[in-house]
ROFITOR-288346 format. One line per 2 residues: number of its first residue (from 1); their letters; for each residue z, x, y of N, C-alpha, C. Coordinates in steps of 0.2 Angstrom, whole numbers. Atoms other than C-alpha are relative to their C-alpha. Example, Ala and Ser with C-alpha at 12.3 -4.5 7.8 and 13.67 -1.06 7.14 Angstrom:
BEGIN
1) as) 0/4/-6/39/62/-22/0/4/6 | -1/-4/-6/36/68/-5/3/-4/5
# end
This chain:
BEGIN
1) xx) -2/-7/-1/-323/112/-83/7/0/3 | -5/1/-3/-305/117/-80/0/4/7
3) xx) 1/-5/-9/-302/124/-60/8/6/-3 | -4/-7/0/-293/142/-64/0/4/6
5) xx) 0/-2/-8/-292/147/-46/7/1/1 | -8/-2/0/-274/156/-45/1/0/8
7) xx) -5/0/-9/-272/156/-24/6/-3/1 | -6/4/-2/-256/148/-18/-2/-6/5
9) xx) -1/5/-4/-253/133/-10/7/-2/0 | -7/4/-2/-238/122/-2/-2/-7/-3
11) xx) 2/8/2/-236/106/-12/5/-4/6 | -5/5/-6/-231/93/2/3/-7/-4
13) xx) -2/8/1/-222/76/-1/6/-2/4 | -8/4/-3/-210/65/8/-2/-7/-2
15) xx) -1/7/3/-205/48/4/2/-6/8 | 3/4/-7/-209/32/17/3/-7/-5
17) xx) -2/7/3/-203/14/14/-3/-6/5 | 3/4/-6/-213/1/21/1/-8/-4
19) xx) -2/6/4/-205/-15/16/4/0/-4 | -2/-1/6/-201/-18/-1/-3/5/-5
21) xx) 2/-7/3/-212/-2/-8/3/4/4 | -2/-7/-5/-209/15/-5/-6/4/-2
23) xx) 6/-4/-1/-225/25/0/1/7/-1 | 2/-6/1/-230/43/-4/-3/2/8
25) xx) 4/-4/-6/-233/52/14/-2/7/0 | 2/-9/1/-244/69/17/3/3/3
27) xx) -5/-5/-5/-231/76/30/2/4/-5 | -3/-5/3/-226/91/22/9/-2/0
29) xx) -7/1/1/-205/89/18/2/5/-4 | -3/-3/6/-200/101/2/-5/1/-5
31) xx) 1/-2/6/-205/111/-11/-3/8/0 | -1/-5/2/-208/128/-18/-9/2/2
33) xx) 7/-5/0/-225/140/-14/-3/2/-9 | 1/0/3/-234/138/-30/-8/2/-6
35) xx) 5/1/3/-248/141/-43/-6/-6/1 | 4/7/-4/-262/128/-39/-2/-4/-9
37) xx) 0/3/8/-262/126/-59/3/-2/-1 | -8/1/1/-242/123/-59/1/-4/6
39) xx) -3/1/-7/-236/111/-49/8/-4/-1 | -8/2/-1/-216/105/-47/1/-5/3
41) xx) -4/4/-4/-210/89/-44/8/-2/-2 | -6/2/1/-192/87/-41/3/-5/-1
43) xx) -4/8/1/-182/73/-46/8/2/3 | -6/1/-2/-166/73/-35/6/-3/1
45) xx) -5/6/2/-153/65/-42/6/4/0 | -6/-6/-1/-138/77/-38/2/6/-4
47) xx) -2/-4/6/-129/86/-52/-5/-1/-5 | 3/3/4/-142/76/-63/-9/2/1
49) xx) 6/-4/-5/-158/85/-53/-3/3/-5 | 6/-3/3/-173/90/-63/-7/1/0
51) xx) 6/-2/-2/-190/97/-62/-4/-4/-5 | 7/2/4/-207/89/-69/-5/6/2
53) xx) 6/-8/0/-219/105/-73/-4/-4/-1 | 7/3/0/-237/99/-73/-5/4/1
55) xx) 3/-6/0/-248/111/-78/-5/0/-6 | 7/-1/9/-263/116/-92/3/6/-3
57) xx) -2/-4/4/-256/127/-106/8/2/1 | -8/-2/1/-236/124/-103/2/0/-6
59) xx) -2/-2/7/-233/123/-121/2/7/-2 | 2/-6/3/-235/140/-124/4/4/5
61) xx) -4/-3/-7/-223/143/-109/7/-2/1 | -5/5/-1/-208/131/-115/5/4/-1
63) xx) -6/-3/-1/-195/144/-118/2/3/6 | -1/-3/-8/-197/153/-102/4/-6/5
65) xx) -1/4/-3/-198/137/-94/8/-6/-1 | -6/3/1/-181/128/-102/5/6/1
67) xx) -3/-4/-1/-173/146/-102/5/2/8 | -2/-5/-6/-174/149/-84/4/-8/2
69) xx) -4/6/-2/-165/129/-81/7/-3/-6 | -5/1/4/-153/129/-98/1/3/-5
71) xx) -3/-6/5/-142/141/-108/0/-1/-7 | -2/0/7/-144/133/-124/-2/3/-5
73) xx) 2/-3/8/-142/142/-140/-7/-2/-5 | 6/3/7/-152/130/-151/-4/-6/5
75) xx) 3/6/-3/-162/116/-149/-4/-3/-8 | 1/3/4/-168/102/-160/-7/-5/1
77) xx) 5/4/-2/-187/96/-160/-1/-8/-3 | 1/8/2/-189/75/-163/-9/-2/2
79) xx) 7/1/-1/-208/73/-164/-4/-5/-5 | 1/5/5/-220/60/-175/-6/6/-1
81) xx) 3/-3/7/-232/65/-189/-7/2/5 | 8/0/-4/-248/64/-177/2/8/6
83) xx) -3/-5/-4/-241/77/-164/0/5/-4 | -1/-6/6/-235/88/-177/-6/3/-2
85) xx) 9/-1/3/-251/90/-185/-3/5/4 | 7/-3/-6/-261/94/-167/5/6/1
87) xx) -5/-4/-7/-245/105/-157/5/1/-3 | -6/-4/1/-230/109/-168/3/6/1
89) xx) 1/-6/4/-234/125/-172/0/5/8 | -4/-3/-7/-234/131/-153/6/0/2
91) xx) -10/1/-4/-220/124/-146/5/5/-3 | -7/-4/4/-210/132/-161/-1/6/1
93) xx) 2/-6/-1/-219/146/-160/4/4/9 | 0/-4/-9/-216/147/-139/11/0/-3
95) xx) -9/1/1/-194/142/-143/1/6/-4 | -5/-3/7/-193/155/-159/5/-1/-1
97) xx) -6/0/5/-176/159/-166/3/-5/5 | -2/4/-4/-170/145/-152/1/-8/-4
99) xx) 1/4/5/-177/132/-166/5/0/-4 | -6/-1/5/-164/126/-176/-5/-6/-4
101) xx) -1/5/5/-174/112/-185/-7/-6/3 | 4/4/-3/-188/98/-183/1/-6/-4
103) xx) -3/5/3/-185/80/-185/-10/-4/-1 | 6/3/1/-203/73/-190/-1/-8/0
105) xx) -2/8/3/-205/53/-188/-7/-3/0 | 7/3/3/-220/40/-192/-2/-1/10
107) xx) 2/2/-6/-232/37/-177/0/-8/2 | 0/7/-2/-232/19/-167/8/-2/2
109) xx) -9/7/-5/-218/6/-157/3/-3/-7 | -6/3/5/-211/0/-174/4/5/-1
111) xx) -5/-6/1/-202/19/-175/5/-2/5 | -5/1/-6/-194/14/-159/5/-7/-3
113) xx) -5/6/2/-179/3/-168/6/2/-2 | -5/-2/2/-162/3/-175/2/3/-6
115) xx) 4/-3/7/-171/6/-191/0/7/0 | 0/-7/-2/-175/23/-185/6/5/3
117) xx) -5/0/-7/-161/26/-172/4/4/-7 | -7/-1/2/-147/29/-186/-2/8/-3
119) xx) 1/-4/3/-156/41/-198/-2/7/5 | 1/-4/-6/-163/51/-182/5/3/3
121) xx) -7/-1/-3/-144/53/-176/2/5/-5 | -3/-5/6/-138/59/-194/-6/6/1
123) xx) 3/-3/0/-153/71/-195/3/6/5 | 0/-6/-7/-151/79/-177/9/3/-2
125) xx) -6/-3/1/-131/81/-183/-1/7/-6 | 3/0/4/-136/88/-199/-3/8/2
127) xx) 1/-6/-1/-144/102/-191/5/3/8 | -5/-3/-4/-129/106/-181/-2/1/8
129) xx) 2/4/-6/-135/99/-164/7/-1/3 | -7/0/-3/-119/103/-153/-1/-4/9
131) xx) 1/2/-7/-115/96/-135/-3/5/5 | 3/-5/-5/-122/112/-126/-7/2/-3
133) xx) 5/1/4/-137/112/-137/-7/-3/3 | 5/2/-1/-154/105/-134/-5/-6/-5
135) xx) 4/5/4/-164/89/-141/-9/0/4 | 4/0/-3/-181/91/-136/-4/-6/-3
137) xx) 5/7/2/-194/73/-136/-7/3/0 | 7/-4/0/-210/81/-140/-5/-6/-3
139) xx) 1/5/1/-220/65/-141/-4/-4/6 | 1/6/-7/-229/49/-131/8/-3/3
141) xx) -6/3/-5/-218/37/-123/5/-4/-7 | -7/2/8/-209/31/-142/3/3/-1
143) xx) -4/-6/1/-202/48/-145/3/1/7 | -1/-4/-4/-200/52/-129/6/-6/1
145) xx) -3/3/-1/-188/35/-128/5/1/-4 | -2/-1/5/-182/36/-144/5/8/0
147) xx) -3/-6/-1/-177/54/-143/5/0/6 | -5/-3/-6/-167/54/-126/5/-6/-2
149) xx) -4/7/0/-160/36/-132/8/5/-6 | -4/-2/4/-154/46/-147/3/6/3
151) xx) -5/-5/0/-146/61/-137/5/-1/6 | -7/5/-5/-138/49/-124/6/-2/-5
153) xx) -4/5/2/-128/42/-139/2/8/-5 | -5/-5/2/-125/60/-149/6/2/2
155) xx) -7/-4/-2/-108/68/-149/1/-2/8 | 0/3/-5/-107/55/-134/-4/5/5
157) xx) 6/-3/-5/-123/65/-127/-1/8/1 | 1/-6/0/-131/81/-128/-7/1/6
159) xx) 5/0/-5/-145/86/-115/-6/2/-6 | 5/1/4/-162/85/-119/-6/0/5
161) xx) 4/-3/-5/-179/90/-112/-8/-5/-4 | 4/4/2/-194/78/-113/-8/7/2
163) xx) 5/-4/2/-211/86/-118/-5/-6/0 | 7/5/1/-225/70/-116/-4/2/-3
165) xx) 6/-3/1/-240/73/-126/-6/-6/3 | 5/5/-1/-249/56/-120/-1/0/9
167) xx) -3/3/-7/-252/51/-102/2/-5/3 | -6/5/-2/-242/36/-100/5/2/0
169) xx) -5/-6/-1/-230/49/-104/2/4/5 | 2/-4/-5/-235/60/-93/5/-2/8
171) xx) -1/3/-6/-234/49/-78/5/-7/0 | -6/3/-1/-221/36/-83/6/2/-4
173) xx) -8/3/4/-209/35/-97/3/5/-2 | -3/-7/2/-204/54/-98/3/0/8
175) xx) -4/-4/-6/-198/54/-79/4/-7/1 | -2/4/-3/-184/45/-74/6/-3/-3
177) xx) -4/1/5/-173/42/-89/4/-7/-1 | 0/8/6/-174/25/-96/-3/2/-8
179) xx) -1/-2/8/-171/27/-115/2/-6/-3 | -3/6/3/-170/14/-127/-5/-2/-6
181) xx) 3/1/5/-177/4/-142/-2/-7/-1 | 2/5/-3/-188/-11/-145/5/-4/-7
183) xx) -1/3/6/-180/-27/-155/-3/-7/-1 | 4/4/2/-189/-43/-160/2/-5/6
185) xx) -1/6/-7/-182/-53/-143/-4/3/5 | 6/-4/-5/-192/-39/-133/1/5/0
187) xx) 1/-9/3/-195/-20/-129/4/0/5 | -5/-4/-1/-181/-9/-125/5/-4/5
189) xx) -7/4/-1/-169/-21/-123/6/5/-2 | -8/-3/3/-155/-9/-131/-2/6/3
191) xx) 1/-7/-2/-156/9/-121/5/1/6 | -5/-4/-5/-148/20/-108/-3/3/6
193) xx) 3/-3/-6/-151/26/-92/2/7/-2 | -3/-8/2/-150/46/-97/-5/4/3
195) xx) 4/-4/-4/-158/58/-86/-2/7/-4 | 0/-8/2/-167/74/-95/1/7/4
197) xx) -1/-5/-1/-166/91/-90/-3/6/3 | 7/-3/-3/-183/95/-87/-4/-5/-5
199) xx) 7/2/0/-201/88/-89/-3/5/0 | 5/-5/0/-213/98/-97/-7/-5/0
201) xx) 7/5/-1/-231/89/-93/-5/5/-1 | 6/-4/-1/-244/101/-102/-6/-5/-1
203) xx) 8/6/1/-262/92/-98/-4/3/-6 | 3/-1/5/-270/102/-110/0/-3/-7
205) xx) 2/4/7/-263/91/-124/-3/-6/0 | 4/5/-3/-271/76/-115/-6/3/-5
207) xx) 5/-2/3/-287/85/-124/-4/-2/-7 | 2/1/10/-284/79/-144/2/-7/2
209) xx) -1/6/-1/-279/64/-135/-4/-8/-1 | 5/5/0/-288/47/-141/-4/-3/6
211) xx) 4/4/-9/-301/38/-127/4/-5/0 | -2/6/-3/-293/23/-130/9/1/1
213) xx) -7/-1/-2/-274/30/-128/0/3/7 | 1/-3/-6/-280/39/-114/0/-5/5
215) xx) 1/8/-6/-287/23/-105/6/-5/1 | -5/4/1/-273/14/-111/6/3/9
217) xx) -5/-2/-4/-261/27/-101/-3/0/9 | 2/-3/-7/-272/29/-85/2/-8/4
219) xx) 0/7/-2/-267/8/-84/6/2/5 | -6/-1/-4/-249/16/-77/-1/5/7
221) xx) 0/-4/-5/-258/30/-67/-2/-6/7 | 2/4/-5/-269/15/-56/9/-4/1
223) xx) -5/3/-3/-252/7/-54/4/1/5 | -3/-4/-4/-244/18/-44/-2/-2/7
225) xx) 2/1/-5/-256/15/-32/-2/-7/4 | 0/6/0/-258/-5/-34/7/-2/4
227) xx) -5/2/0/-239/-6/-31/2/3/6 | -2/-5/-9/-236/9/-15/-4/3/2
229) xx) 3/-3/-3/-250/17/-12/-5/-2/0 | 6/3/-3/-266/11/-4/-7/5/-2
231) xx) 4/-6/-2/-273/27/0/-2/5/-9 | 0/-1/6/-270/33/-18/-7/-3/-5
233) xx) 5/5/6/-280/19/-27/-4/1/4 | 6/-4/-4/-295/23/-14/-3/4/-5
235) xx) 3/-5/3/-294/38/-21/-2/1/-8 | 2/-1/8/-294/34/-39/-6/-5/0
237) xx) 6/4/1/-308/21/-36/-4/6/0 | 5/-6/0/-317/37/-32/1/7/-4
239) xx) -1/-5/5/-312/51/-44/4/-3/-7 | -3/1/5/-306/40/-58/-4/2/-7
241) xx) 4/-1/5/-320/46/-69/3/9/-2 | -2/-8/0/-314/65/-65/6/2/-3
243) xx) -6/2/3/-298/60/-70/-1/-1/-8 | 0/1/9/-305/55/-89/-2/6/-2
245) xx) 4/-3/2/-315/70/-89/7/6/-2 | -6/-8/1/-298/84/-84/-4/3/7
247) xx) -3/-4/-7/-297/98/-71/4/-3/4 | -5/0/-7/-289/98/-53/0/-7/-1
249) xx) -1/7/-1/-292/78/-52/7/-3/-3 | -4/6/5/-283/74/-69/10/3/3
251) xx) -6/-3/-1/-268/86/-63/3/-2/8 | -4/3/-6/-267/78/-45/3/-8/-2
253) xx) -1/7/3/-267/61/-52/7/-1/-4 | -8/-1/6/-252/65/-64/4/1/7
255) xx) -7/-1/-7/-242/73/-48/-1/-6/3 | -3/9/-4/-245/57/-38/3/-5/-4
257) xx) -3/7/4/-240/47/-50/10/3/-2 | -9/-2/1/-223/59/-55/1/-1/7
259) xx) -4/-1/-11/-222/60/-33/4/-6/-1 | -2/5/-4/-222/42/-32/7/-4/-5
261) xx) -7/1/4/-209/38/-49/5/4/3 | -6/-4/-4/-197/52/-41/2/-4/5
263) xx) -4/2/-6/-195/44/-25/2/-5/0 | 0/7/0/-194/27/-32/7/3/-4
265) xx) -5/1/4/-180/32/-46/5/4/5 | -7/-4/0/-170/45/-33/2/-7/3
267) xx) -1/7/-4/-169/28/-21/5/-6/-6 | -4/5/5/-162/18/-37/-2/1/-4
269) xx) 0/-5/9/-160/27/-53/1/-5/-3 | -3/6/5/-151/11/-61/-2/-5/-1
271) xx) 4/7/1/-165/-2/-58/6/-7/3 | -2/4/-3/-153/-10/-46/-3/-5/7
273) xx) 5/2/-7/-167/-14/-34/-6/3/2 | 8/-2/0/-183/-5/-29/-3/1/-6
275) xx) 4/-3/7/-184/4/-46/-5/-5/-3 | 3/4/3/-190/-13/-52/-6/-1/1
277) xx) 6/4/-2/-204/-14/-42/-6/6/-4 | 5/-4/6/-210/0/-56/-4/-4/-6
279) xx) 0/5/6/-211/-15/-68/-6/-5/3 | 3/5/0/-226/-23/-59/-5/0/-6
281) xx) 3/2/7/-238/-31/-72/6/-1/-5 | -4/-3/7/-222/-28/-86/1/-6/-1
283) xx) -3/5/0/-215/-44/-85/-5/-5/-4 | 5/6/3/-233/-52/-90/-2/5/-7
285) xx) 2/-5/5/-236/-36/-100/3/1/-7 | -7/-1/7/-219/-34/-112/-1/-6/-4
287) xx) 2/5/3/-222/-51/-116/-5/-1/-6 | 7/-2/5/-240/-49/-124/2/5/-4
289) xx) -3/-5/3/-233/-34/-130/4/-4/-7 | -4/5/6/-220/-44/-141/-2/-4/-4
291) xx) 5/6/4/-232/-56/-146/-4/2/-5 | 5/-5/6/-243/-44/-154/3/4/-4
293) xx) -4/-3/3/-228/-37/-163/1/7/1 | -1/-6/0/-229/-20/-156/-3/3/-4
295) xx) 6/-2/6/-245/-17/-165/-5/6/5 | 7/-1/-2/-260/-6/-162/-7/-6/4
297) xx) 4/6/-3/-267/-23/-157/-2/-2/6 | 2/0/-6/-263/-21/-140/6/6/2
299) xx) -4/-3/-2/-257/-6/-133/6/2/5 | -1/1/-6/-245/-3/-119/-2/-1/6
301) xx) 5/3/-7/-255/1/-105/-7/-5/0 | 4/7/2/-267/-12/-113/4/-8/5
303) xx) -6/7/-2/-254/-25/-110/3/-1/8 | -2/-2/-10/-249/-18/-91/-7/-1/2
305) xx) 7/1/-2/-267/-20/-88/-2/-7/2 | 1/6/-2/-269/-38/-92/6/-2/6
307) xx) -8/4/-1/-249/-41/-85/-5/3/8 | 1/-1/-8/-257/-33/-67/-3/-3/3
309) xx) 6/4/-2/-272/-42/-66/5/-8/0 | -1/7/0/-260/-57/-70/7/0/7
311) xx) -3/-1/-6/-249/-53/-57/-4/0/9 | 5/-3/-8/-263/-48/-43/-3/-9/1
313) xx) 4/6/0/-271/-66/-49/5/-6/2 | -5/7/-2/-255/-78/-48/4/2/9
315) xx) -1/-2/-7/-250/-68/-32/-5/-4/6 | 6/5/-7/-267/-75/-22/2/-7/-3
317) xx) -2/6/1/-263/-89/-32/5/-5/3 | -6/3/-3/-247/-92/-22/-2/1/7
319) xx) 3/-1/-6/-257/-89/-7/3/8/3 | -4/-8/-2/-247/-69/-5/-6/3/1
321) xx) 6/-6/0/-263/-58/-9/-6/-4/1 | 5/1/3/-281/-60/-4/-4/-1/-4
323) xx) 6/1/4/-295/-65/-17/-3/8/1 | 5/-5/-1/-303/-50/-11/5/7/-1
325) xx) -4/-5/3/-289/-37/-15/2/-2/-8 | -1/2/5/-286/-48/-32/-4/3/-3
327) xx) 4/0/3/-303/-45/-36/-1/10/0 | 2/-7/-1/-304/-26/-31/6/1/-4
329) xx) -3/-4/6/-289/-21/-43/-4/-3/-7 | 3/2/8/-297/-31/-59/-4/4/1
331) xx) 8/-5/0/-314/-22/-54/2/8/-2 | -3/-7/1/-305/-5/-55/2/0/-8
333) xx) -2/0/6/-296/-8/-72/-5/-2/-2 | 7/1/4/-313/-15/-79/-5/4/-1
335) xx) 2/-4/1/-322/-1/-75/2/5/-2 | -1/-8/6/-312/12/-84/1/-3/-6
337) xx) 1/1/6/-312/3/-98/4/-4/-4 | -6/3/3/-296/-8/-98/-1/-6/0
339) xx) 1/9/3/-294/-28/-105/4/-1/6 | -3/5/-5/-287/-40/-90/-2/-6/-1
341) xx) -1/6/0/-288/-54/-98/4/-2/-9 | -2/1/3/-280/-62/-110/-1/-2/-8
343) xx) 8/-1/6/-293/-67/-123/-1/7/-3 | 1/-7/1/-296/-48/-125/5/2/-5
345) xx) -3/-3/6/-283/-46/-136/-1/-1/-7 | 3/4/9/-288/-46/-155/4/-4/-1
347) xx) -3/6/5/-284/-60/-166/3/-5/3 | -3/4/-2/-273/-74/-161/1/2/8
349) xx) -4/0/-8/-266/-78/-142/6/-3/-1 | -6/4/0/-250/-83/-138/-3/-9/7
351) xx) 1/6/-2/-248/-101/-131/4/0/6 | -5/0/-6/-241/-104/-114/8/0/-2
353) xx) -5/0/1/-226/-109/-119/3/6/-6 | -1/-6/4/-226/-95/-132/3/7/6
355) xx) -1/-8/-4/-228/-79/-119/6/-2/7 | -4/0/-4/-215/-90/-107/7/1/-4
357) xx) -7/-2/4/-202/-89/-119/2/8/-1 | -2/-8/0/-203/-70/-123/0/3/8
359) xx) 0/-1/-7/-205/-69/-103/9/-1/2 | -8/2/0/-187/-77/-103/2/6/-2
361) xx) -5/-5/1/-180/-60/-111/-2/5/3 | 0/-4/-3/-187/-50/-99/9/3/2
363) xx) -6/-4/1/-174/-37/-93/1/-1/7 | -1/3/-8/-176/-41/-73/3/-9/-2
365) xx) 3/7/2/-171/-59/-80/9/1/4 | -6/-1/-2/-154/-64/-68/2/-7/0
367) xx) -3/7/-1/-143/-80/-72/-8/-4/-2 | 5/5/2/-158/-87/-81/-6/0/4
369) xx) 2/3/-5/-168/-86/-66/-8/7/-2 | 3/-6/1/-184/-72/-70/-4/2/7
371) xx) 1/-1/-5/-188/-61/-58/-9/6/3 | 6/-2/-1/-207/-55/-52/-2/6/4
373) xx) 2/-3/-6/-215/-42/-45/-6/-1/1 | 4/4/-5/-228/-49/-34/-5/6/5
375) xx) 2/-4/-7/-240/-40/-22/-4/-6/8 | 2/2/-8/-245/-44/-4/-10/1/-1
377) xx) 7/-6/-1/-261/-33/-7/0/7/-4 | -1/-5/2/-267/-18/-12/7/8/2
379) xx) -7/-6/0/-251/-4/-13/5/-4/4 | -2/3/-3/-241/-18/-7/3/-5/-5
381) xx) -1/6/4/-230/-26/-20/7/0/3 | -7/3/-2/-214/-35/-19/5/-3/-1
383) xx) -5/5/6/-199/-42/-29/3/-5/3 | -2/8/-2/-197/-61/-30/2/-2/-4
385) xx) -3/2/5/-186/-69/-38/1/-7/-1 | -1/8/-2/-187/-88/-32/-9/-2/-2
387) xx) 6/2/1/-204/-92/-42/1/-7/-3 | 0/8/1/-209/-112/-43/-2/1/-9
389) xx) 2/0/7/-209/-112/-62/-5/-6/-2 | 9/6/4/-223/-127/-63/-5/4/0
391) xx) 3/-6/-1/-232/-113/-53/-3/3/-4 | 0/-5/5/-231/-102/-67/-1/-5/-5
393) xx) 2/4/6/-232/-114/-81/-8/-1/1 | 7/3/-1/-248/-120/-73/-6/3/1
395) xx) 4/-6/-1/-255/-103/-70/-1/4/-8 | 2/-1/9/-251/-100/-90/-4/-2/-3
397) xx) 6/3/4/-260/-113/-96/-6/2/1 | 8/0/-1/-276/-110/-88/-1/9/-3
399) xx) 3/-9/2/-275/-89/-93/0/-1/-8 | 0/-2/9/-269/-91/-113/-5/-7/-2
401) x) 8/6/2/-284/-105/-114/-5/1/2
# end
């Protein structure tokens, strides 16, 4: 049942750095007097400053809510065949005569390509998409990639407003503005740093959303808390059920996760240093991912699930992390429902020497050298970039066998 309780509240947040992460602290610091059903994270990035709404029923609220932060005339919806079908028909309905046009595309990671990129460009011209105009990404994390990649490189770039319908979305690849496209050496190798406009995050679409795309995305919600927050993952071990189910949980869980992405991207927008330690699991996970050819075979928070637990596992491996915190994140992803092993993937496995290869084109990759994020412990990771490669070799053979 959803919690309809209109009272006010103060949303608290301030940002802590302890080490090499940056923790979410309860000390009150900033933000606005609010609905307890709406809540406001801002992303502070100057000139470049944006909100994350987070709420049930924003759909139905997206002109208000783009109107009162951007004067544009038009705007141009870029969404896939599956969305359209469930949620078109509001949205357009919420923007009216503001719509100038919908760009429909096939669903899945093979859309995300140069394949698609060119036609997607012509199209958004096509319907007279100007630089003061709007591209809105009304989609998972493909469109929503794909879409801002595409309106970073329009008319050398029009502003654009991301609309997540998934919860990986949600809580990663719609905030922070990494845009880009996957190509057979690995994913999203070619893209831009382009920051949207606004974040609309309605949970109510969460609702038509698949169980296992659900579970997939919740892989990036636990992360949050494996990587900087301690207190967090606690708290998802105990309300991680409340969280598949919806209400207040599912809509806390979303805001910690956008709290703890904000404070990480205002500290390094560019992924010249902290932002990386966003990419724990990714390094094992982008890999599998490529292998499986960016199939329904394994999805991405599929593959960030195994890549964490293989990070949590080579970590104690290298004597950094306990057994006993190794063992209590795998416990947690295996009880919501996610694979962390390697085996679990359908059909073929890749061979050590296979997923070290595609691990070489990682994007953290400097002077040849690939660089890890590693944990201490629970909410305690760490970027390393001096790892003993027999180490690693030695630790692949025993997982892909």
């Amino acid at each position: 049942m959803r919690c309809r309780n209109t009272c006010k509240i103060r949303v608290l947040c301030s940002v802590d750095r302890v080490n090499d992460a940056i923790l979410l602290d309860a000390e009150p610091k900033v933000q606005e007097t609010i609905d307890t059903n709406v809540r406001i994270v801002p992303v502070g990035l100057g000139a470049r400053s944006y909100d994350i709404v987070i709420g049930d029923g924003l759909l139905r609220q997206s002109r208000n809510l783009i109107s009162t932060r951007h004067s544009a005339h038009r705007c141009a919806i870029v969404t896939d065949a599956n969305v359209a079908g469930l949620h078109l028909e509001s949205l357009k309905q919420s923007l009216g005569d503001i719509c100038a046009g919908v760009v429909t595309l096939d669903p899945g990671e093979g859309t995300k390509s140069f394949y698609e990129l060119g036609p997607l460009c012509e199209r958004l011209l096509e319907l007279g998409i100007e630089r003061g105009d709007l591209v809105i990404a009304f989609g998972g994390g493909v469109i929503g990639d794909l879409g801002g990649f595409a309106a970073s490189i329009l008319r050398r770039g029009v502003n654009y407003v991301q609309v997540p319908t998934t919860l990986l979305s949600q809580v990663d690849s719609s905030v922070g503005g990494k845009t880009g496209i996957n190509t057979p050496q690995g994913k999203n190798l070619i893209g831009a740093f382009y920051q949207p406009r606004l974040v609309i995050a309605d949970t109510e679409l969460l609702e038509t959303l698949p169980e296992r795309q659900f579970r997939a995305g919740y892989a990036e919600v636990a992360k949050y808390g494996l990587l900087g927050d301690a207190d967090f993952f606690g708290w998802l071990e105990q309300n991680w059920r409340n969280v598949f189910t919806g209400g207040p949980e599912r809509i806390h869980a979303i805001e910690m996760s956008c709290r703890a992405k904000a404070a990480i991207v205002q500290a390094d927008e560019r992924e010249e240093g902290r932002r990386a330690l966003l990419n724990l699991g990714h390094t094992f996970g982008h890999a599998l991912e490529a292998f499986a050819g960016y199939s329904d075979r394994l999805l991405h928070g599929e593959a960030i699930s195994i890549g964490m637990t293989m990070a949590f596992e080579f970590s104690n491996e290298l004597g950094l992390c306990s057994g006993q915190d190794s063992q209590r994140a795998v416990r947690h992803l295996e009880a919501c429902g996610l694979p962390t092993r390697v085996e679990q993937i359908p059909g073929d496995t890749p061979t050590p020497d296979q997923l070290l290869k595609l691990m070489a084109q990682d994007k953290k990759v400097r002077s040849g050298v690939l660089t890890f994020i590693l944990v201490r412990g629970i909410g305690e990771a760490f970027i390393e970039g001096g790892v003993d490669m027999s180490k690693l070799q030695d630790f692949l053979t025993r997982k892909c066998n």
